[in-house]
VOGU-3710 file (C-alpha; in Angstrom, 3 decimals, decimal comma):
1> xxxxxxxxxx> 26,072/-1,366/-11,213  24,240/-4,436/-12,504  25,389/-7,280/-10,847  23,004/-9,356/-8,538  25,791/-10,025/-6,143  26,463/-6,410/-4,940  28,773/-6,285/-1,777  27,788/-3,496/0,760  28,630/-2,296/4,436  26,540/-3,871/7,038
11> xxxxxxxxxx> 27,347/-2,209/10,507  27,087/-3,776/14,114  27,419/-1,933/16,960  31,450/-0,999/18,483  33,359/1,792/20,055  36,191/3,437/18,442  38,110/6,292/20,321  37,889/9,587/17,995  39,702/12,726/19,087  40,293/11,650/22,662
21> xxxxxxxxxx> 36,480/10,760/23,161  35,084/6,751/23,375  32,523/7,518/20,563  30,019/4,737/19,660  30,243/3,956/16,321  30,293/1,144/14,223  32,658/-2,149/13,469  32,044/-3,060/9,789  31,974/-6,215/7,763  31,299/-6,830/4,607
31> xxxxxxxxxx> 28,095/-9,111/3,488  26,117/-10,399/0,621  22,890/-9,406/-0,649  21,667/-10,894/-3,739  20,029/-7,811/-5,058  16,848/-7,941/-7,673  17,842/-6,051/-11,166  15,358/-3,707/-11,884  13,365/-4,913/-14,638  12,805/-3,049/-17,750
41> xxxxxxxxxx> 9,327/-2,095/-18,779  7,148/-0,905/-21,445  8,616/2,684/-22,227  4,764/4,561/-22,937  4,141/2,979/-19,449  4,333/5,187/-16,912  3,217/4,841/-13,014  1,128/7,009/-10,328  1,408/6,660/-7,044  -1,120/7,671/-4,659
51> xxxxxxxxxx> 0,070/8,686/-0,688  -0,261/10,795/2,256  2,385/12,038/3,957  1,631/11,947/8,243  -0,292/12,275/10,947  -1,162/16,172/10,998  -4,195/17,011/9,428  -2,406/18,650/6,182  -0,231/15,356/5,750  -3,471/13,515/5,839
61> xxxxxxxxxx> -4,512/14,582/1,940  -4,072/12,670/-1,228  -0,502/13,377/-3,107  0,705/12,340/-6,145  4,012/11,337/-7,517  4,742/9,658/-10,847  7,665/7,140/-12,022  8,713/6,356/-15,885  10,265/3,067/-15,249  8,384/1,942/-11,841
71> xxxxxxxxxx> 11,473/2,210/-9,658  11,948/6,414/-8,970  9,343/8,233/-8,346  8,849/12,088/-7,733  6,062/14,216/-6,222  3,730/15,874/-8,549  3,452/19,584/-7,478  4,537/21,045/-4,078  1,320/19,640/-2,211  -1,389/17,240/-1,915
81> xxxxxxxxxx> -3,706/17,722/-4,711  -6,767/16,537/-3,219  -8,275/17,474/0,726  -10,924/15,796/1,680  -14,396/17,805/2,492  -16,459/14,520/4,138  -16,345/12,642/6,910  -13,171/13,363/9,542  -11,903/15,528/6,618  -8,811/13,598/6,705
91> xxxxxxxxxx> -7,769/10,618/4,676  -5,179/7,931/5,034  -4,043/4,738/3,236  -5,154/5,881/-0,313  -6,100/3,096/-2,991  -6,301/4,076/-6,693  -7,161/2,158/-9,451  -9,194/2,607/-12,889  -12,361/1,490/-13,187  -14,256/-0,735/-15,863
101> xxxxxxxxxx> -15,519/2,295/-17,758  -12,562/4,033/-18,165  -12,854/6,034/-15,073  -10,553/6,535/-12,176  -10,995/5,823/-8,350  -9,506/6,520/-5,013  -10,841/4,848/-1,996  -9,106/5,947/1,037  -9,763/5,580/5,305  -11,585/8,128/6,462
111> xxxxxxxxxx> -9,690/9,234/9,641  -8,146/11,893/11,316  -5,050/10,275/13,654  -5,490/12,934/16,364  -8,936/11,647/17,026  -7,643/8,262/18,065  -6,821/4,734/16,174  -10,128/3,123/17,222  -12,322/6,926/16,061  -13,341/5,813/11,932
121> xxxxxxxxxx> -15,809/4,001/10,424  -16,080/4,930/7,258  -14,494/4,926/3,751  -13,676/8,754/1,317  -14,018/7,785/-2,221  -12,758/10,088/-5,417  -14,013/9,780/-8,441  -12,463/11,047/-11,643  -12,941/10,843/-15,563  -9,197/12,764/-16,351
131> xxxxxxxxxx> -7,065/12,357/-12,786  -7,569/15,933/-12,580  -10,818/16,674/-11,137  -12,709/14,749/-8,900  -15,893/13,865/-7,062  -16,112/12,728/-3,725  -18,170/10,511/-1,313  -18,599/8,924/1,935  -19,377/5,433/2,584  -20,166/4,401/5,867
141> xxxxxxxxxx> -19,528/1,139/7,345  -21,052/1,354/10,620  -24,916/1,040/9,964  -23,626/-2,843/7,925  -21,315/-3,570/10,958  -22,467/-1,925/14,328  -19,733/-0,470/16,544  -17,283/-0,459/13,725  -14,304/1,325/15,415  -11,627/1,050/12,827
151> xxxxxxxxxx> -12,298/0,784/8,469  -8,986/0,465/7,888  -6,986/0,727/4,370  -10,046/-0,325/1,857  -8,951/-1,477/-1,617  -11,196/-2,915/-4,739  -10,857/-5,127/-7,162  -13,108/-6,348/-9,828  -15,380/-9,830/-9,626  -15,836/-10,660/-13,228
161> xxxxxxxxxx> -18,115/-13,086/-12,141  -20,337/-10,801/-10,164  -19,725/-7,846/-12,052  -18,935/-6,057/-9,531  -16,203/-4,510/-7,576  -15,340/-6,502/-4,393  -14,562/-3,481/-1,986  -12,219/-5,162/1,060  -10,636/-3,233/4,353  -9,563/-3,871/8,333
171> xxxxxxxxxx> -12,446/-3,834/10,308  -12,545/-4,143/13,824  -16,126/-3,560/16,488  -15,792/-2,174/19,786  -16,488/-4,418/22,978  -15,222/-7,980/23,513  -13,013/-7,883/19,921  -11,035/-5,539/21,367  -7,337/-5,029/19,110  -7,212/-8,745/18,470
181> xxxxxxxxxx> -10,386/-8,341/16,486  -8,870/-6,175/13,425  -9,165/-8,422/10,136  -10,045/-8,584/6,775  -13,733/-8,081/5,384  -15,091/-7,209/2,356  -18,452/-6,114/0,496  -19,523/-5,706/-3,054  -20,534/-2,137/-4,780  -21,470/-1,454/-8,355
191> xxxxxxxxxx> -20,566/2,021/-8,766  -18,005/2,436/-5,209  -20,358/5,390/-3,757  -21,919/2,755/-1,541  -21,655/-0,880/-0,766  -24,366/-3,590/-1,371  -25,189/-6,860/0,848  -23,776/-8,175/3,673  -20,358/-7,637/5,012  -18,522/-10,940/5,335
201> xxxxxxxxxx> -15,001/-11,879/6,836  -12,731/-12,198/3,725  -9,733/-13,484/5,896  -8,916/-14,027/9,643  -5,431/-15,412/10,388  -5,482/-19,109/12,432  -2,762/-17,797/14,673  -5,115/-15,575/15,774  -3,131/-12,736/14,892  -4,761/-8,977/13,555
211> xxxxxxxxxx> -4,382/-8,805/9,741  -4,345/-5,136/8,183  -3,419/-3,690/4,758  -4,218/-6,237/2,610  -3,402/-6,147/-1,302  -5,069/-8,886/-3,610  -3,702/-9,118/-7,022  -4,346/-11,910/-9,523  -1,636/-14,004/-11,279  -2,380/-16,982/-13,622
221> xxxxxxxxxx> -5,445/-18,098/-12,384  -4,337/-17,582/-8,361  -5,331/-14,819/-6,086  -2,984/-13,468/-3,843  -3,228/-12,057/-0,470  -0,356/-9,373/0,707  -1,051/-8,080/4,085  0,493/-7,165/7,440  0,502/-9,502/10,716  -0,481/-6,414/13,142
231> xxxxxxxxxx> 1,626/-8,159/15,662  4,518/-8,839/14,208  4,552/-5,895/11,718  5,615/-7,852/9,363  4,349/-8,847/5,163  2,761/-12,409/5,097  1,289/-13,761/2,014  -2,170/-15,727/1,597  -3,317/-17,620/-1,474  -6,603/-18,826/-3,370
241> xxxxxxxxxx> -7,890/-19,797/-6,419  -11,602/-17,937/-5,869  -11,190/-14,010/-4,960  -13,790/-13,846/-1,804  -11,192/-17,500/-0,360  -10,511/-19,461/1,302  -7,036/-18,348/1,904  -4,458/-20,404/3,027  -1,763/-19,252/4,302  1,917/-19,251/2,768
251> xxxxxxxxxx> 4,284/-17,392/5,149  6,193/-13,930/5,590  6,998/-12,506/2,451  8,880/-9,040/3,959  13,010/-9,330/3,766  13,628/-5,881/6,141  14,295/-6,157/9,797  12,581/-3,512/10,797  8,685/-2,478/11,359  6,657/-2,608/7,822
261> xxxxxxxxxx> 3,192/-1,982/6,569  1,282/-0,248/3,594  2,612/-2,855/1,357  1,711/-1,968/-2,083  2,608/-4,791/-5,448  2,201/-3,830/-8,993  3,608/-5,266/-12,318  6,263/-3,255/-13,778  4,543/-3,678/-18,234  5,148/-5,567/-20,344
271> xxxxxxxxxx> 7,951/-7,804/-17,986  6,542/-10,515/-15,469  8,370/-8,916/-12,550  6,632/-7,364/-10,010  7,296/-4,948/-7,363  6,720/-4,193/-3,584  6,640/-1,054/-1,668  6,990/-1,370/1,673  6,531/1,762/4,426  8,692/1,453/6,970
281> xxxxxxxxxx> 6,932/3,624/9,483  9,214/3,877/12,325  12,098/5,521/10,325  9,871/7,372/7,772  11,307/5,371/4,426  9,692/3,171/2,028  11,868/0,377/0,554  11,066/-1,698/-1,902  11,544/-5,839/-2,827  10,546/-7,658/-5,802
291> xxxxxxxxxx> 9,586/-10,793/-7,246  9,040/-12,890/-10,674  6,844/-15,660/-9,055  4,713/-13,895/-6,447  6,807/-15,881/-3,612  10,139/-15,376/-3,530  11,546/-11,936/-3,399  14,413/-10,560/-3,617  15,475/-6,426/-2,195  15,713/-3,770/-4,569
301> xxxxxxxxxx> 19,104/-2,356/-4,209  18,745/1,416/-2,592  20,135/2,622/-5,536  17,791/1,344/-7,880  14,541/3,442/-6,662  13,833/6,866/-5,440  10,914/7,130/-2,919  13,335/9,868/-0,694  9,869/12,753/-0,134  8,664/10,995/3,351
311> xxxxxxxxxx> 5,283/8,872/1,497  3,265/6,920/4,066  1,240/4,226/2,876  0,008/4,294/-0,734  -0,697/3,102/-3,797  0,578/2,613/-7,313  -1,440/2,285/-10,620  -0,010/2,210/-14,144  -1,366/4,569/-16,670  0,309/6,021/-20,115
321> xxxxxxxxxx> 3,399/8,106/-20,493  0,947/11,001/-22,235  -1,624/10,673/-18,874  2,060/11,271/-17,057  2,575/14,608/-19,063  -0,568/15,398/-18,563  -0,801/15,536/-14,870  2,746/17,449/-14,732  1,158/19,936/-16,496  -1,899/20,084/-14,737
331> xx> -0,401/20,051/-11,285  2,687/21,971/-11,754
//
């Protein structure tokens, strides 16, 4: 189907007697949803995502799964293909991304669940000339912010005015901060094996609110801000015209009504549509939404996307059909 208007089921709850038995089920209706149409990209453009899987210790590796049109995605291989030997030997919340040079990089938390939400301080970085093989470090947060109990979801992006990669995560200190204290900082680091100057706070809600998994991207000459309200569990948005702010704030961005974080936006080539993953971590899905002008969004129909191998919060970076062969072959 291609229409935008696409009629579907939407259930509410009701009892219906079935063989004899008052069985909850469901009374239907039939709604609206104005649906996004998938947009059609550059066809030697194809997309990696990066993703763990869950809160074991064998979820929490690095997996791969690639996508020829940006939409459906499978798993490369029948496991992660990286495992982290720093650090908690875990990782979570991967963030890939190629480098200046031509090089590749993963920055990821460095936590293992079972020790505890407030246990990590400290980033696992992979570094990679081919996607294949990789080199790893640890960078540690807590000596440039004492007490640092949670480094939370780091992600980089390039300051062409600094010339340097602006490396920005959840941070939260033990002791009076408490919860309410998780929000966005960042730091600057030439080469990503270690971070240089002073931490600052990059952006702090006025509601007061904890702010988590936040995804800059630049459009036109404005910076913008994806990240989740920790309270609400919900995707709010967050402008600026310099990367390091101020911010302002622009609203909820998220259309599901249910739990969301891990949001992840990327440009499907060549087209000026861009697309949101969303993990919605109570029911183990990711859905996506999408939008033309970095505002407004609209669902991707559930039949325009495959995402159905249980990811958790990821990442998605666009590389060349070829690369795409490549790693099939390498990690089949």
């Amino acid at each position: 189907m291609t229409a935008k208007k696409r009629a579907i089921i939407i259930t509410a709850a009701a009892l219906v007697i079935l063989a004899a038995v008052v069985v909850p089920l469901s009374l239907y209706f039939t709604g609206i949803i104005d649906y996004a149409e998938p947009a059609r990209g550059d066809s030697d453009t194809a997309y990696l995502m990066a993703y763990f899987t869950g809160n074991e210790p064998e979820e929490e590796r690095i997996y791969f799964a690639l996508s020829r049109d940006g939409y459906n995605f499978t798993p490369v291989g029948e496991g992660p293909v990286l495992r982290s030997t720093t650090g908690t030997g875990s990782v979570r919340d991967p963030y890939i991304f190629a480098m200046n040079d031509g090089t590749y990089c993963i920055i990821a938390t460095d936590m293992r669940s079972e020790l505890g939400w407030s246990s990590n301080h400290a980033f696992t970085v992979f570094k990679s000339d081919d996607l294949i093989n990789w080199t790893e470090y640890n960078v540690d947060i807590e000596p440039l912010i004492p007490d640092t109990v949670r480094a939370w979801a780091p992600q980089a992006i390039w300051d062409g005015e600094k010339g340097m990669y602006m490396v920005y995560w959840a941070n939260c200190t033990d002791g009076e901060q408490g919860w309410s204290g998780t929000v966005l900082w960042y730091a600057y680091s030439e080469d990503m094996q270690s971070l240089c100057g002073e931490p600052r706070i990059l952006y702090a809600p006025d509601s007061g609110k904890d702010a988590i998994d936040g995804d800059i991207v630049k459009a036109g000459d404005t910076y913008y801000l994806y990240y989740k309200d920790e309270n609400e569990a919900k995707i709010c948005l967050a402008t600026s015209r310099s990367l390091t702010g101020h911010y302002e704030y622009e609203g909820v961005v998220s259309l599901y009504n249910t739990n969301v974080e891990g949001n992840c936006i990327y440009n499907i080539a060549g087209t000026g549509e861009w697309v949101m993953m969303l993990d919605c971590y109570s029911s183990g899905k990711f859905v996506m939404q999408q939008t033309g002008d970095m505002h407004n969004f609209k669902r991707v129909a559930p039949y325009d996307y495959e995402l159905d191998f249980s990811p958790r919060h990821g990442s998605v970076m666009a590389i060349s059909a070829d690369t795409a062969q490549r790693l099939e072959e390498a990690f089949s």
